[in-house]
C-alpha positions in Angstrom: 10.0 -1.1 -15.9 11.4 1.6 -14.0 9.7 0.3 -10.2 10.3 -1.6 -7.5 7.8 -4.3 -6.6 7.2 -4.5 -2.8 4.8 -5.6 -0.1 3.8 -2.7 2.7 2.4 -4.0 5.9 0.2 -1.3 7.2 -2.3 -0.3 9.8 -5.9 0.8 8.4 -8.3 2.9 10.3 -11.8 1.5 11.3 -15.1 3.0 11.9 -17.9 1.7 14.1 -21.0 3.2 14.5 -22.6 0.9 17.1 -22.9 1.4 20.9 -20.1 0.2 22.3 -18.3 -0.3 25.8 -15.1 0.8 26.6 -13.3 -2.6 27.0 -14.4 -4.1 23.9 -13.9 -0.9 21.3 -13.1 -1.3 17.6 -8.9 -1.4 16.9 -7.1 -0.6 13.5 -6.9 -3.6 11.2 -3.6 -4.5 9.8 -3.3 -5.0 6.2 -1.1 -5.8 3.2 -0.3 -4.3 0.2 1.7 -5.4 -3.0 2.5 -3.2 -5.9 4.5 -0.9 -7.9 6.2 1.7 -5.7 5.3 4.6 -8.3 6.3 7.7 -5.5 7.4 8.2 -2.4 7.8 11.3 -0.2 8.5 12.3 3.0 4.7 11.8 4.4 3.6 8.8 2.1 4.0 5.4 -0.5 2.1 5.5 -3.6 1.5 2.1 -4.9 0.2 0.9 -8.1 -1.2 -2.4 -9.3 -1.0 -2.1 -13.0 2.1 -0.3 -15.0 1.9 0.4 -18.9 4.5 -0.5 -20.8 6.4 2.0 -22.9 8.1 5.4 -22.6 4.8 7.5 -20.6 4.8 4.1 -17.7 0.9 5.1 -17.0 -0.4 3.4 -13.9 -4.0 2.5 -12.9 -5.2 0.8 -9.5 -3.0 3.4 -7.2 -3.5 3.2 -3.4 -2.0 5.9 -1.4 -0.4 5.1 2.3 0.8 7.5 4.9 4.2 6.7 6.2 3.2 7.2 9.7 0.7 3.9 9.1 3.1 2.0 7.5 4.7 -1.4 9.7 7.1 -2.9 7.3 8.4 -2.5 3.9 10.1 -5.1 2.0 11.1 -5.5 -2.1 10.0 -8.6 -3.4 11.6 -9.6 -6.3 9.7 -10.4 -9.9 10.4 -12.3 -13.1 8.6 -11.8 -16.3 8.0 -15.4 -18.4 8.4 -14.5 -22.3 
């Protein structure tokens, strides 16, 4: 396993559709995120939550995060029982 494990703490955009008054509009939601860091660039983190095993590494369950959202970022470490 070629990828760090980490948790991202991140700010996700909400949608009302309601009437609303000023003083008591929606805010972003802050949310948390654990998985296999699969890519990185300069505008984002692509995490996965499942990694094949073997020489190709495929990866399902991908969730894509701009940088500019992202709070914290911290490696968490991992052990595999055999």
């Amino acid at each position: 396993m070629t990828f760090p494990f980490i948790e991202v703490k991140w700010l996700d955009a909400k949608f009302s559709g309601e009437w609303e008054a000023p003083d008591g509009l929606v805010e972003p939601g802050v949310c948390y995120t654990r998985g296999w860091l699969v890519e990185e660039t300069d505008e984002h983190l692509v995490l996965a939550s499942t990694v094949g095993e073997g020489a190709d590494e495929d990866v399902i369950g991908t969730c894509a995060i701009p940088k500019v959202m992202v709070l914290k970022r911290r490696r968490l470490k991992v052990s595999y029982g055999r």
